[in-house]
N, CA, C and O atoms as a MOPAC input file, in Angstrom:
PM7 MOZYME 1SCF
protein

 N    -82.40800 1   -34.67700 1    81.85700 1
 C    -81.45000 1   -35.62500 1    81.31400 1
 C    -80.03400 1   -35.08600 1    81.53800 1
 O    -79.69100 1   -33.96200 1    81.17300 1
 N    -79.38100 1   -35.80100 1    82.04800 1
 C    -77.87900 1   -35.46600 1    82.60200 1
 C    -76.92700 1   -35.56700 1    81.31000 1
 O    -76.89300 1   -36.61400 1    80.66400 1
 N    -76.21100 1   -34.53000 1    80.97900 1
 C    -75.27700 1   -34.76900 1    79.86600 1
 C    -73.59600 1   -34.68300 1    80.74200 1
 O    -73.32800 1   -34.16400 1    81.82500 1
 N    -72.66400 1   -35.44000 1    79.72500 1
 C    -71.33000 1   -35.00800 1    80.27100 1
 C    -70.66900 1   -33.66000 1    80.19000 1
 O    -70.47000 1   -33.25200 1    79.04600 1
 N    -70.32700 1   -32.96200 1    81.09200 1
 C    -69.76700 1   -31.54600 1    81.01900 1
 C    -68.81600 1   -31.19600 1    79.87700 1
 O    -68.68000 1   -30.03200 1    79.49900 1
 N    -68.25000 1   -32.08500 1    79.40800 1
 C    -67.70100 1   -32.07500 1    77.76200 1
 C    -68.47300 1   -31.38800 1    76.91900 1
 O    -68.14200 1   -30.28600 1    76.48100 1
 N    -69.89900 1   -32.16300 1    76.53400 1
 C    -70.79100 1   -31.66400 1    75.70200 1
 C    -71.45600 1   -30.19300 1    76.21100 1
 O    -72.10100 1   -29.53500 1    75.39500 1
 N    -71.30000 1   -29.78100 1    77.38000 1
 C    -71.62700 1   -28.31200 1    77.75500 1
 C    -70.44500 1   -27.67400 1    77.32900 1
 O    -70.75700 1   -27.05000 1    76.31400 1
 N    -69.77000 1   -27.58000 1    77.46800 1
 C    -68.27300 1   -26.89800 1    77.13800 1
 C    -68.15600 1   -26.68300 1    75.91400 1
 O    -67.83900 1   -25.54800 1    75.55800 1
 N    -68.47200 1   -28.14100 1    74.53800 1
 C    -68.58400 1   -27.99300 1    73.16600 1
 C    -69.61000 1   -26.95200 1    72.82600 1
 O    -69.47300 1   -26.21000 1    71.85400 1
 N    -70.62100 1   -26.90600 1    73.62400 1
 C    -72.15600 1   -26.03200 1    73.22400 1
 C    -71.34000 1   -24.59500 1    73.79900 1
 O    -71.62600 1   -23.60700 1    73.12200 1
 N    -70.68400 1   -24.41900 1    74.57200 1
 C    -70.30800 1   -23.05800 1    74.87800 1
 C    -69.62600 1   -22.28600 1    73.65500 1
 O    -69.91100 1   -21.23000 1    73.08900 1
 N    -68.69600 1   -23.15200 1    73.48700 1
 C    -67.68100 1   -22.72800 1    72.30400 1
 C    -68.44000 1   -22.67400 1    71.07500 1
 O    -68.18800 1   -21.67300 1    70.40400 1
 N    -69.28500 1   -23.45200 1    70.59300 1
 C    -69.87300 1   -23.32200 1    69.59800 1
 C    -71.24600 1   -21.78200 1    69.60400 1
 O    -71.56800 1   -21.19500 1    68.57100 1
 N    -71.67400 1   -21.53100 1    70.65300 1
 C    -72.37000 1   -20.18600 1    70.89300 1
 C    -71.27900 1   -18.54600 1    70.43900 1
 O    -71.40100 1   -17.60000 1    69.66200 1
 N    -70.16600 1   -19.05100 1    71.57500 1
 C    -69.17200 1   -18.16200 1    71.24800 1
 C    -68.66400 1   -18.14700 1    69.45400 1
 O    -68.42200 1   -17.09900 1    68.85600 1
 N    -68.61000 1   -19.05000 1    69.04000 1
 C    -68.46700 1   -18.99000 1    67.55200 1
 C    -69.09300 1   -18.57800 1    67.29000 1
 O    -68.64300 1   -17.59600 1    66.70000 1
 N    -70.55700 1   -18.57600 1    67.26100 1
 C    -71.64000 1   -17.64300 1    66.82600 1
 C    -71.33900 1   -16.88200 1    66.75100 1
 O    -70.99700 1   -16.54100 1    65.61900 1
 N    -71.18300 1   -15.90700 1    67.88600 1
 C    -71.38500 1   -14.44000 1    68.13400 1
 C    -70.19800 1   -13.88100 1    67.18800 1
 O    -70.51200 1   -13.02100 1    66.36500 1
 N    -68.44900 1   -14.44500 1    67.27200 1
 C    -67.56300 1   -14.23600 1    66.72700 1
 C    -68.20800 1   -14.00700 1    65.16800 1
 O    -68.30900 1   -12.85100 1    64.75900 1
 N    -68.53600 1   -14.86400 1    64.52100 1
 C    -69.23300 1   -14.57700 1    63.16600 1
 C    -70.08900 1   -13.67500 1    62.59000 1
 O    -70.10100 1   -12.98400 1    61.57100 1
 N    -71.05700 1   -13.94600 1    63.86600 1
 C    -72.46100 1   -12.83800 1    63.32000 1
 C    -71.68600 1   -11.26700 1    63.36900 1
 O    -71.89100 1   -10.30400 1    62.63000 1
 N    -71.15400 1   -11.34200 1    64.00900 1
 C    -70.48300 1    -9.73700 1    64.32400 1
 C    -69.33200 1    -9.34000 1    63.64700 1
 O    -69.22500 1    -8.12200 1    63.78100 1
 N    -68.37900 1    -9.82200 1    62.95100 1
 C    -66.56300 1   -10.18600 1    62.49400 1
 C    -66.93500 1    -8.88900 1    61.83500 1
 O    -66.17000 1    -7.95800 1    62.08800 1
 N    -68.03700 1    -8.61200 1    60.97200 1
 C    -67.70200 1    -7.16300 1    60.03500 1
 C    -68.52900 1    -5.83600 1    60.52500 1
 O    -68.87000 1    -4.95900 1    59.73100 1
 N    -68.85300 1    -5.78900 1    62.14100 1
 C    -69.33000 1    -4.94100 1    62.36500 1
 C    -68.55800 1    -3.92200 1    63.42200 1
 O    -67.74100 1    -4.37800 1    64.22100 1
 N    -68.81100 1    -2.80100 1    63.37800 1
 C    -68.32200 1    -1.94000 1    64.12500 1
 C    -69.36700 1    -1.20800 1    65.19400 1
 O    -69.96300 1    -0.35900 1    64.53100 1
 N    -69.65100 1    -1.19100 1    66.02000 1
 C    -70.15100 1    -0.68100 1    67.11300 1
 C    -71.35600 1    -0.15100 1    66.53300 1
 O    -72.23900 1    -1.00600 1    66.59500 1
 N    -71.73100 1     0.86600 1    66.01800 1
 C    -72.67900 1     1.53200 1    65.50100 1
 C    -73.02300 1     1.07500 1    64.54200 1
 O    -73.94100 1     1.81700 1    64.19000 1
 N    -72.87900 1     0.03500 1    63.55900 1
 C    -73.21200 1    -0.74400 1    63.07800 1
 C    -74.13200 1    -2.18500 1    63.79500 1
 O    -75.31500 1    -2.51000 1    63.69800 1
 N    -73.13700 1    -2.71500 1    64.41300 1
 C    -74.29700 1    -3.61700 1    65.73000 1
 C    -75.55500 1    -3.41500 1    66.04500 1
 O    -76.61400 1    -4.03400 1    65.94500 1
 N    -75.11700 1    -2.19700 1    66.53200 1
 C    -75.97000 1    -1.67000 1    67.22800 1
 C    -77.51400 1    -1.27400 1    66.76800 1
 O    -78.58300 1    -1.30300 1    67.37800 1
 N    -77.24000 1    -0.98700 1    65.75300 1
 C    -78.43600 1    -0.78200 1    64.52100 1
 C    -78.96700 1    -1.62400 1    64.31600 1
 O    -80.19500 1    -1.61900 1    64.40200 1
 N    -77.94300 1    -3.23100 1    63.78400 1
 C    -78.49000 1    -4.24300 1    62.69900 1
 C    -79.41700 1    -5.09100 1    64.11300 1
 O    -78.74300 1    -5.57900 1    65.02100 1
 N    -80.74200 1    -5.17200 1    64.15100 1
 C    -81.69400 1    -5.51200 1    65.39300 1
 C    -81.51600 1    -7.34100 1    64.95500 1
 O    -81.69400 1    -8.20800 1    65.81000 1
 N    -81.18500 1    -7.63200 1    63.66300 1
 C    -80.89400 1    -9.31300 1    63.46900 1
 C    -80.05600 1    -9.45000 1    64.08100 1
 O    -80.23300 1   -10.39300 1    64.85200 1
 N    -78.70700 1    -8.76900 1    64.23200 1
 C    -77.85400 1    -9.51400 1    64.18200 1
 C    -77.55700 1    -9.42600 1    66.12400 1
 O    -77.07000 1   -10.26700 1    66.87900 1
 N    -78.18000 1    -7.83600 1    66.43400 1
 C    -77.66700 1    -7.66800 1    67.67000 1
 C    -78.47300 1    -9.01200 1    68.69200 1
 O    -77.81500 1    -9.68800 1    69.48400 1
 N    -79.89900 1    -9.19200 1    68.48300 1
 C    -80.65400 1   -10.05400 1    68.94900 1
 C    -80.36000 1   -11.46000 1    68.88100 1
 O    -80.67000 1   -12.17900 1    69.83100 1
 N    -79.79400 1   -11.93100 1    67.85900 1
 C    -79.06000 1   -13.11000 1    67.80400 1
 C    -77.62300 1   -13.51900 1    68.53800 1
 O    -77.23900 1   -14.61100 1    68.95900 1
 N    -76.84400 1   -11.93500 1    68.52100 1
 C    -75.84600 1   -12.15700 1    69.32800 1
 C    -76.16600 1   -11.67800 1    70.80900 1
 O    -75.26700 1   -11.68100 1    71.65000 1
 N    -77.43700 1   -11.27300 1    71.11500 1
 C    -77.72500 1   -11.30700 1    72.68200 1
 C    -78.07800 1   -12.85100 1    72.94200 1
 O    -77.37300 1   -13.43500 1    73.76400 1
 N    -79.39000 1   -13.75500 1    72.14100 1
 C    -79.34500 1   -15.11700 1    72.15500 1
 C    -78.31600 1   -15.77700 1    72.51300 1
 O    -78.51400 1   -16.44100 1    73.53000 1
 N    -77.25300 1   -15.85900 1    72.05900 1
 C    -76.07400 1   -16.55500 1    71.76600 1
 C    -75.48000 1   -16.44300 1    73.39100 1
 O    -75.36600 1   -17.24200 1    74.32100 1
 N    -75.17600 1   -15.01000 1    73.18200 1
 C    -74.87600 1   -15.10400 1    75.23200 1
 C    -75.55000 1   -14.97700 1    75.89300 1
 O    -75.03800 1   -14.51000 1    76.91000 1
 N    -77.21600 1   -15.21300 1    76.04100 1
 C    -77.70300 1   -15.64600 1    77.18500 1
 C    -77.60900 1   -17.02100 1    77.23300 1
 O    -77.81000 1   -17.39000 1    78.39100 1
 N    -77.30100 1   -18.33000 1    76.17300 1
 C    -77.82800 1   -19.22200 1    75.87000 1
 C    -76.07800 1   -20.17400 1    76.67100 1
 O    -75.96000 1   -21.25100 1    77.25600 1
 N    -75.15200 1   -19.20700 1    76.32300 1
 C    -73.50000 1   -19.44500 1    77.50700 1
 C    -73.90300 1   -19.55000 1    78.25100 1
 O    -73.71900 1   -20.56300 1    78.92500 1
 N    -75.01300 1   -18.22700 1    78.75700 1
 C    -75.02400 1   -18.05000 1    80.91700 1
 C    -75.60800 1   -19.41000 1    80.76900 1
 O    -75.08800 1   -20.42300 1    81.23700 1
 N    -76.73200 1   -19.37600 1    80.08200 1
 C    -77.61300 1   -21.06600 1    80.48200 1
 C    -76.57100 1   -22.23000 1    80.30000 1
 O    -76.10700 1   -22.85700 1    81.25200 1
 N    -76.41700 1   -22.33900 1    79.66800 1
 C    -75.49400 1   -23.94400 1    79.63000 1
 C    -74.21600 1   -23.91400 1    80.45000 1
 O    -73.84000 1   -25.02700 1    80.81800 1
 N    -73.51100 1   -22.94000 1    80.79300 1
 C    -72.84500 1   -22.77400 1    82.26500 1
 C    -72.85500 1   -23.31800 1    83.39400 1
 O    -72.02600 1   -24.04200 1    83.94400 1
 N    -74.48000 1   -22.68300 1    83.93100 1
 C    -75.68200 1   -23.25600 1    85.02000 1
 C    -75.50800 1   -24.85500 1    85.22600 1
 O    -75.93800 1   -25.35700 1    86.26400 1
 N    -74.93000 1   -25.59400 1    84.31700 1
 C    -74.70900 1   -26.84300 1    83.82500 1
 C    -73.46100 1   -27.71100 1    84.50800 1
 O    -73.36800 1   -28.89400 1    84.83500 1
 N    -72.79300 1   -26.88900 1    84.55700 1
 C    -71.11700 1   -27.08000 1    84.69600 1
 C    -71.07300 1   -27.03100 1    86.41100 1
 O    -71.26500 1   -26.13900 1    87.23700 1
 N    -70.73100 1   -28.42100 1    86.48000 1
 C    -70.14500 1   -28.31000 1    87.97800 1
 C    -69.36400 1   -27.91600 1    88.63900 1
 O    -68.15000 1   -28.04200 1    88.47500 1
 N    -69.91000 1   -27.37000 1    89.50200 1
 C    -68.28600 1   -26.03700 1    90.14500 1
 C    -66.97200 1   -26.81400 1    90.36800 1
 O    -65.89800 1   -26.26400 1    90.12500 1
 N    -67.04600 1   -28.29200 1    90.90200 1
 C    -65.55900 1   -28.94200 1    90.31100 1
 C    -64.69900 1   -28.51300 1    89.20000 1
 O    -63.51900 1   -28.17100 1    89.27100 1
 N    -65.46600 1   -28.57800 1    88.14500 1
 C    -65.02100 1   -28.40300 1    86.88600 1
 C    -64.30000 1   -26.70900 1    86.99600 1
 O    -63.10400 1   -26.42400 1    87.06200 1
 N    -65.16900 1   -26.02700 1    86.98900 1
 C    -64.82000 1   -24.55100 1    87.12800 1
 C    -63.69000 1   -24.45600 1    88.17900 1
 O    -62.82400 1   -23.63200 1    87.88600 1
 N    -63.46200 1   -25.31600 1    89.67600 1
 C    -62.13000 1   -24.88900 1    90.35400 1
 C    -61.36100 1   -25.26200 1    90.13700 1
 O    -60.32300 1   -24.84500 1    90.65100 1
 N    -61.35400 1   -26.47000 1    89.08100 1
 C    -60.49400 1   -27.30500 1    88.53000 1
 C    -58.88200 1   -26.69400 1    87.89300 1
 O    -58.77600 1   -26.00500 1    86.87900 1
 N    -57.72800 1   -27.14600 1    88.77200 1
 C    -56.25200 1   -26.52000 1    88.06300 1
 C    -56.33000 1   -27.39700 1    86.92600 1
 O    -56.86800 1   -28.47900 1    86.68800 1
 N    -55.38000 1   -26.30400 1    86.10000 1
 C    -55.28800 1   -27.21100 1    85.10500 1
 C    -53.78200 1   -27.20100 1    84.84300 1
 O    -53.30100 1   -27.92700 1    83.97300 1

């Protein structure tokens, strides 16, 4: 099912919010430890690369 590259772009930003959140009070060695939070924020950016895959390279050479 073909969606408009809008709604990929909203799903990007909203992943990236994820990760921004799950992580805001952690420090490196902290991350790194917490296996919820690190695994959810690996989810989160594999789930960018995928909906990327999406985005037509127009879009991506696109000036703005």
């Amino acid at each position: 099912m073909w969606r408009e590259w809008q709604f990929y772009i909203t799903d990007m930003i909203t992943f990236s919010q994820n990760v921004l959140d799950y992580t805001v009070e952690f420090d490196r060695d902290k991350f790194e430890t917490n296996r919820l939070i690190y695994d959810a924020t690996l989810r989160n950016l594999e789930l960018i690369g995928e909906v990327a895959t999406h985005i037509c390279e127009k879009i991506y050479s696109r000036k703005i």
